[in-house]
ChimeraX commands (.cxc) that place a marker at each C-alpha (Angstrom):
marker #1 position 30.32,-31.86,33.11 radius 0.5
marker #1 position 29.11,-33.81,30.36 radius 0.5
marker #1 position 28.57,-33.32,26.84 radius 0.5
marker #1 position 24.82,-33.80,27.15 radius 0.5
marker #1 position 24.67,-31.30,29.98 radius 0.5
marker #1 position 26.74,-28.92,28.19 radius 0.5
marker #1 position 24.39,-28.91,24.81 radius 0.5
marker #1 position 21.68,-28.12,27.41 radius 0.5
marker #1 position 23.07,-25.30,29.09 radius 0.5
marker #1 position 24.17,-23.39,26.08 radius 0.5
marker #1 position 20.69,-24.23,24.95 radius 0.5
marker #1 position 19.21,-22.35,27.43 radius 0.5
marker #1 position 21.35,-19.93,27.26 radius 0.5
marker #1 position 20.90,-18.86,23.75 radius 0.5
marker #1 position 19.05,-15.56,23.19 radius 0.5
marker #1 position 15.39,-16.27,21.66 radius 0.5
marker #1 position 14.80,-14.42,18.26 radius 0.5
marker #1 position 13.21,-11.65,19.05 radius 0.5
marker #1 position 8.94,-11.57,18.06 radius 0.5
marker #1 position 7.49,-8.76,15.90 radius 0.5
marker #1 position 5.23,-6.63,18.74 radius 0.5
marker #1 position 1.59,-6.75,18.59 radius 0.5
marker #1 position -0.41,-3.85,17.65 radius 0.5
marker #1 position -2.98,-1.67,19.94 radius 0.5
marker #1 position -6.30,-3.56,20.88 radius 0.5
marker #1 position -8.86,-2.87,17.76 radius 0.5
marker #1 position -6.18,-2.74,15.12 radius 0.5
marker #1 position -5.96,-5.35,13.13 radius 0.5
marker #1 position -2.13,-6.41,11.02 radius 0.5
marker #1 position -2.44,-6.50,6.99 radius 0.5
marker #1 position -1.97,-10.78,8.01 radius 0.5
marker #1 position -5.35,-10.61,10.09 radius 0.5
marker #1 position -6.99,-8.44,7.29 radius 0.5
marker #1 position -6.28,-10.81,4.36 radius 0.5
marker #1 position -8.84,-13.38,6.27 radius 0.5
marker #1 position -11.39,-11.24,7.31 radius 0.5
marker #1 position -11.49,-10.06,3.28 radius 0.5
marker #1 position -11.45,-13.32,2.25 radius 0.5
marker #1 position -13.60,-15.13,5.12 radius 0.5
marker #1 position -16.36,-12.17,4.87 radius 0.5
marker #1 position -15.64,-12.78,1.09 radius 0.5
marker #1 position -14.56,-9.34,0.14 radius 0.5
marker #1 position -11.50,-10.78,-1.96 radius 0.5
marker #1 position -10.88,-14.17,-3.46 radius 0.5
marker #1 position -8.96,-16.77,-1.51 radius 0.5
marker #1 position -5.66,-15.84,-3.61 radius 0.5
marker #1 position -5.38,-12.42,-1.60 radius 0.5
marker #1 position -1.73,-12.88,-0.10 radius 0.5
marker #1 position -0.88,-10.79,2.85 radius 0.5
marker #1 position 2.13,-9.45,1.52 radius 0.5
marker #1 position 0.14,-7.47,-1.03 radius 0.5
marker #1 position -1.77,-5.75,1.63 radius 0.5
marker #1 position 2.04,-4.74,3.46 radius 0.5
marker #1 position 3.43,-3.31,-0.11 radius 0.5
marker #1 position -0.05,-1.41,-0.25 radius 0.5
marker #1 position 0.40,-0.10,3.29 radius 0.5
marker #1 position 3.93,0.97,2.47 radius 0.5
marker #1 position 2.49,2.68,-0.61 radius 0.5
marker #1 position -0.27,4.64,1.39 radius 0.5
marker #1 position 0.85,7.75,0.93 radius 0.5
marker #1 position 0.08,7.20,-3.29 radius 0.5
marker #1 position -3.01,5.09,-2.81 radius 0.5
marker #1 position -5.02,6.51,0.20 radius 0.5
marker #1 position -5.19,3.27,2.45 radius 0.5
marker #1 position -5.78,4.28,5.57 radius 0.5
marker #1 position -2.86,2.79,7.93 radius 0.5
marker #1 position -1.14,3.57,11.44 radius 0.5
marker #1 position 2.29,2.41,12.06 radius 0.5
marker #1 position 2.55,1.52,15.83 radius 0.5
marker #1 position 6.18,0.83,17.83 radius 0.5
marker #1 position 7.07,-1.72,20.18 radius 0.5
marker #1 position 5.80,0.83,23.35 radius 0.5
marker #1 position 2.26,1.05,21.09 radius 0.5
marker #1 position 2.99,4.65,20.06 radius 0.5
marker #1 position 1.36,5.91,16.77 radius 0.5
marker #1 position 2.93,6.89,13.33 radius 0.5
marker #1 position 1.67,8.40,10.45 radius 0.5
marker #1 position 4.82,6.62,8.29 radius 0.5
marker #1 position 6.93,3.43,8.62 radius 0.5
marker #1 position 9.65,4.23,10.87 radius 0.5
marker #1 position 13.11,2.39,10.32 radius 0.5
marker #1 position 16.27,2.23,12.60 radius 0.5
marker #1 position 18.87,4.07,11.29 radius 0.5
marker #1 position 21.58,2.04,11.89 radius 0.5
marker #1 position 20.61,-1.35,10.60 radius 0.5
marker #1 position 17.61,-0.56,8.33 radius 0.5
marker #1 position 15.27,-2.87,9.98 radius 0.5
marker #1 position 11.47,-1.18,10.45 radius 0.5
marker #1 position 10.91,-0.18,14.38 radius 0.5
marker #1 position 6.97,0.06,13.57 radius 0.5
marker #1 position 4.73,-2.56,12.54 radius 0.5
marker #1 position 1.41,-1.46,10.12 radius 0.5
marker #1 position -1.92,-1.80,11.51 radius 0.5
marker #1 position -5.65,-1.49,10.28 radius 0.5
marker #1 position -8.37,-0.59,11.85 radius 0.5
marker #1 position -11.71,-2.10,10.26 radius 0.5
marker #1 position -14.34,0.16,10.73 radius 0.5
marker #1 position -12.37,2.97,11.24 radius 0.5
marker #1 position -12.26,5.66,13.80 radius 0.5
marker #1 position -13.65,9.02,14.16 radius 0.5
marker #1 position -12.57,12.06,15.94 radius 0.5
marker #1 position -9.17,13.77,15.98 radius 0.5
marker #1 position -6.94,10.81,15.95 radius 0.5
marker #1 position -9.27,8.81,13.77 radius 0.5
marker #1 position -8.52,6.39,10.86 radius 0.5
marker #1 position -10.59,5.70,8.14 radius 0.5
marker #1 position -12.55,2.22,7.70 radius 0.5
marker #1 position -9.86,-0.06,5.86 radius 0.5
marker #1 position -12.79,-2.57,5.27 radius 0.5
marker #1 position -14.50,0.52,3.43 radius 0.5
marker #1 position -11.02,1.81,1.93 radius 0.5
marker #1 position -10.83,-1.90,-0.33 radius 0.5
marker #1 position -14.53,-2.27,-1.03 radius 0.5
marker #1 position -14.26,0.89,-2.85 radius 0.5
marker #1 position -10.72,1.32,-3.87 radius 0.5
marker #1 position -10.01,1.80,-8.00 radius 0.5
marker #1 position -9.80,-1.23,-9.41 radius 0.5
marker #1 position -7.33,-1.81,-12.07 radius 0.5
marker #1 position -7.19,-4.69,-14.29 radius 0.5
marker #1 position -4.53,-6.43,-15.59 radius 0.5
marker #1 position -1.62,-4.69,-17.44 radius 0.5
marker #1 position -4.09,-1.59,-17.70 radius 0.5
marker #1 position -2.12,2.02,-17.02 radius 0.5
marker #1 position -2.37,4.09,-14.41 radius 0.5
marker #1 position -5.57,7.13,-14.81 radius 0.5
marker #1 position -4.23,10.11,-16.25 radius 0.5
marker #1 position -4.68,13.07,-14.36 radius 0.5
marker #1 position -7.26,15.60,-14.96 radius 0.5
marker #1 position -4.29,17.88,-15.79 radius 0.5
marker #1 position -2.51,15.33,-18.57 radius 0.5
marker #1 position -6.08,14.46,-19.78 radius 0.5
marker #1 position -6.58,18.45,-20.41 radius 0.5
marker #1 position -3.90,18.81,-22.01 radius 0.5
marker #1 position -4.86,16.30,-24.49 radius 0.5
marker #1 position -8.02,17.68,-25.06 radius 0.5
marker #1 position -5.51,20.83,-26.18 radius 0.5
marker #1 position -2.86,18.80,-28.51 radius 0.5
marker #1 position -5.80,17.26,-30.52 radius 0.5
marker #1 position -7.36,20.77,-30.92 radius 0.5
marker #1 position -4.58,22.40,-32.17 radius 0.5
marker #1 position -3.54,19.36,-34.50 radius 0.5
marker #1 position -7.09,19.32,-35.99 radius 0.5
marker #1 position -6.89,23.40,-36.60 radius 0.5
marker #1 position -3.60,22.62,-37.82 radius 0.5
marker #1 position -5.18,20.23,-40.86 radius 0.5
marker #1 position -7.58,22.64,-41.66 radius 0.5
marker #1 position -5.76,25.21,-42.12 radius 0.5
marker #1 position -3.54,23.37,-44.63 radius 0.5
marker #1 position -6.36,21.90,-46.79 radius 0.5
marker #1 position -6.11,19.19,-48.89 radius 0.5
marker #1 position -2.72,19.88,-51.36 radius 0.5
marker #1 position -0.59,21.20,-48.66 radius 0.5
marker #1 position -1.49,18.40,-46.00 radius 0.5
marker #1 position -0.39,16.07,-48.67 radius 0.5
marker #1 position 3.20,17.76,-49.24 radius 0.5
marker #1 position 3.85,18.02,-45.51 radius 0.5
marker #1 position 2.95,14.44,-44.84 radius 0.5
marker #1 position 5.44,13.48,-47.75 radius 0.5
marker link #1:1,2 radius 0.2
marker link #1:2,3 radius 0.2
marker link #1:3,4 radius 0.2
marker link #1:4,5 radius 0.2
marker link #1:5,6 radius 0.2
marker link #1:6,7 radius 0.2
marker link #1:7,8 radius 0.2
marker link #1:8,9 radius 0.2
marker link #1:9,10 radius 0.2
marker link #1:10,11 radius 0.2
marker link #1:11,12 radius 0.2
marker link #1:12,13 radius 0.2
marker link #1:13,14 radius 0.2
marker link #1:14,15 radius 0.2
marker link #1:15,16 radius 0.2
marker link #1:16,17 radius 0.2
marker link #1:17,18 radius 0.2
marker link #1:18,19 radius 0.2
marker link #1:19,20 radius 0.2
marker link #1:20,21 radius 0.2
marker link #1:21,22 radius 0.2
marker link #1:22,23 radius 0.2
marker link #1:23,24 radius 0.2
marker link #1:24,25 radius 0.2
marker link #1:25,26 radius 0.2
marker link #1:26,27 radius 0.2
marker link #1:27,28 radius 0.2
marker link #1:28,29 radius 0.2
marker link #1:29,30 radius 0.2
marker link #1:30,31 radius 0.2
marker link #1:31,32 radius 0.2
marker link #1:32,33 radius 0.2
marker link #1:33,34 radius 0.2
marker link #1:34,35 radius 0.2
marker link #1:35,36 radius 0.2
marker link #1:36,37 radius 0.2
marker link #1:37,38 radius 0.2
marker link #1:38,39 radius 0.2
marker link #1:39,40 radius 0.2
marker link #1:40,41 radius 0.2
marker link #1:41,42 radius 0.2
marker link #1:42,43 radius 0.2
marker link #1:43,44 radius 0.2
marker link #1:44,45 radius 0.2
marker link #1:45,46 radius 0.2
marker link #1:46,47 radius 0.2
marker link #1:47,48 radius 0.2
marker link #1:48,49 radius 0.2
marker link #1:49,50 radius 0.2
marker link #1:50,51 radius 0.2
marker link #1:51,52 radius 0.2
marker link #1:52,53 radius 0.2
marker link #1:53,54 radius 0.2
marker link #1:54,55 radius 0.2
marker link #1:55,56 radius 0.2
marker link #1:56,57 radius 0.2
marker link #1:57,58 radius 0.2
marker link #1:58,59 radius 0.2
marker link #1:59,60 radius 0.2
marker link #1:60,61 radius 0.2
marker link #1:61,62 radius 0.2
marker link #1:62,63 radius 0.2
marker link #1:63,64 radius 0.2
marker link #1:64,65 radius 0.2
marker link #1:65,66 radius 0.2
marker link #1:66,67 radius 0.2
marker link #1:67,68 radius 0.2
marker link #1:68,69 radius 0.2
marker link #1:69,70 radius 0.2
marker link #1:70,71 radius 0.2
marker link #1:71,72 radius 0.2
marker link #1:72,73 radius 0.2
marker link #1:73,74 radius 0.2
marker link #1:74,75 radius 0.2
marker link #1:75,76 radius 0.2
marker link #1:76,77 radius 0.2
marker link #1:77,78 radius 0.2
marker link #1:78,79 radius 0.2
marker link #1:79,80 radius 0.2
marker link #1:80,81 radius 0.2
marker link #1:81,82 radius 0.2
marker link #1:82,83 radius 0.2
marker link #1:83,84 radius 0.2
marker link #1:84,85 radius 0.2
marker link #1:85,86 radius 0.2
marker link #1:86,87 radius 0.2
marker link #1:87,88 radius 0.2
marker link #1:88,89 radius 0.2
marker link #1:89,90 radius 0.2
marker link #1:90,91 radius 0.2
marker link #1:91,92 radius 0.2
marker link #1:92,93 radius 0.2
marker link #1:93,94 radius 0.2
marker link #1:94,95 radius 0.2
marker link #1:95,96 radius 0.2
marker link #1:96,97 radius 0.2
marker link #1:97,98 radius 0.2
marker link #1:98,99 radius 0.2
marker link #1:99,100 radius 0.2
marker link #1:100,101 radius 0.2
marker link #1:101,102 radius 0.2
marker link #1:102,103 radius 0.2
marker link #1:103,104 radius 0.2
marker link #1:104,105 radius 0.2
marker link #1:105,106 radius 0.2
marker link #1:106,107 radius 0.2
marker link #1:107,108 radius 0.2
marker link #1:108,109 radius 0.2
marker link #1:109,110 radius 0.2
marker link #1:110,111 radius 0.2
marker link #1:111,112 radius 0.2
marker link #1:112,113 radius 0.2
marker link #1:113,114 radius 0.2
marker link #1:114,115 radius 0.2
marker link #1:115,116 radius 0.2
marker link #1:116,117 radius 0.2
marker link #1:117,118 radius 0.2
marker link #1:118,119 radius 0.2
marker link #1:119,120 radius 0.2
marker link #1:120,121 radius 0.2
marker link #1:121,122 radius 0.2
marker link #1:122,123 radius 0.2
marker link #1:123,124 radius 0.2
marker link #1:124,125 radius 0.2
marker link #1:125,126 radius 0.2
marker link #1:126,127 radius 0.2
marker link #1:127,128 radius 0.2
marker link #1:128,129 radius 0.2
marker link #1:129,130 radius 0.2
marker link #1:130,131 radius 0.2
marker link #1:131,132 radius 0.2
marker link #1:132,133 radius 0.2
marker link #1:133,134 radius 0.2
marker link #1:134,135 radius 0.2
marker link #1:135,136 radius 0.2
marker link #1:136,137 radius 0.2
marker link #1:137,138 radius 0.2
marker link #1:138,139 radius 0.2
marker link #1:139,140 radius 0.2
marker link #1:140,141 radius 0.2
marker link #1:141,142 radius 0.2
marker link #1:142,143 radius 0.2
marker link #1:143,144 radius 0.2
marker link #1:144,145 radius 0.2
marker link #1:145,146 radius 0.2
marker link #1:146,147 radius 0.2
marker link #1:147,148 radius 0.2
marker link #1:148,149 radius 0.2
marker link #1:149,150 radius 0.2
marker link #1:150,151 radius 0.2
marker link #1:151,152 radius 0.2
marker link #1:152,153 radius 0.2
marker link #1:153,154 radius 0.2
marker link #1:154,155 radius 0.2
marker link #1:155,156 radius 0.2
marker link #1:156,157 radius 0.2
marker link #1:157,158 radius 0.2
view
């Protein structure tokens, strides 16, 4: 046998890297999403698809409406990993214009047109709860003052 016809044969005989499955007909991946946003210009051309896959990992938090679908194209609510070597069994999926009924989705084309929009180093909302008690500290502060008029305010600042 010769060397060329050896470098062939173990060619062909090495295994092929396995392909990330598709998902169900009428889901779309987060890859296919970033260009119908941006083509149907519903986000700027800078969209990258890996920020729509850390927003469908963080669904739970921020309400995007995501399936996670295995290699045999059945359905999971979360991202499902393999135990043993940590690698994700599912793949996330979007459907556009959602589905109704008892297994439905909502519209992830609906989901980002009205989604909160946060600027730039801006916090997080408060929650009606922490904004409450607020409300309650600034009350009791203010009856606080007033209760120590003028003088006393004075000597407890100092």
């Amino acid at each position: 046998m010769t060397e060329e016809t050896q470098t062939q044969t173990q060619e062909q005989e090495a295994p092929k890297p396995q392909r990330k499955h598709k998902v169900p007909q009428g889901w779309i991946t987060p890859v296919e999403a970033t260009h119908m946003l941006v083509d149907g210009g519903l986000a700027k051309s800078t969209l990258n698809s890996a920020q729509l896959y850390i927003l469908s990992r963080n669904a739970t938090s921020n309400g995007m409406p995501v399936a996670h679908f295995d290699r045999e194209g059945k359905r999971y609510e979360e991202r499902q990993v393999d135990p043993v070597t940590g690698q994700a069994t599912t793949r996330p999926a979007l459907h556009w214009d959602g589905i109704e009924g008892e297994d439905g989705i909502g519209s992830f084309k609906d989901w980002w047109v009205n989604r909160p929009k946060r600027q730039p180093g801006q916090q997080k909302p408060a929650t009606p709860e922490a904004q409450a008690q607020d409300i309650v500290d600034e009350s009791v502060e203010e009856a606080e003052a007033e209760e120590l008029g003028g003088d006393e305010e004075l000597q407890e600042a100092e």
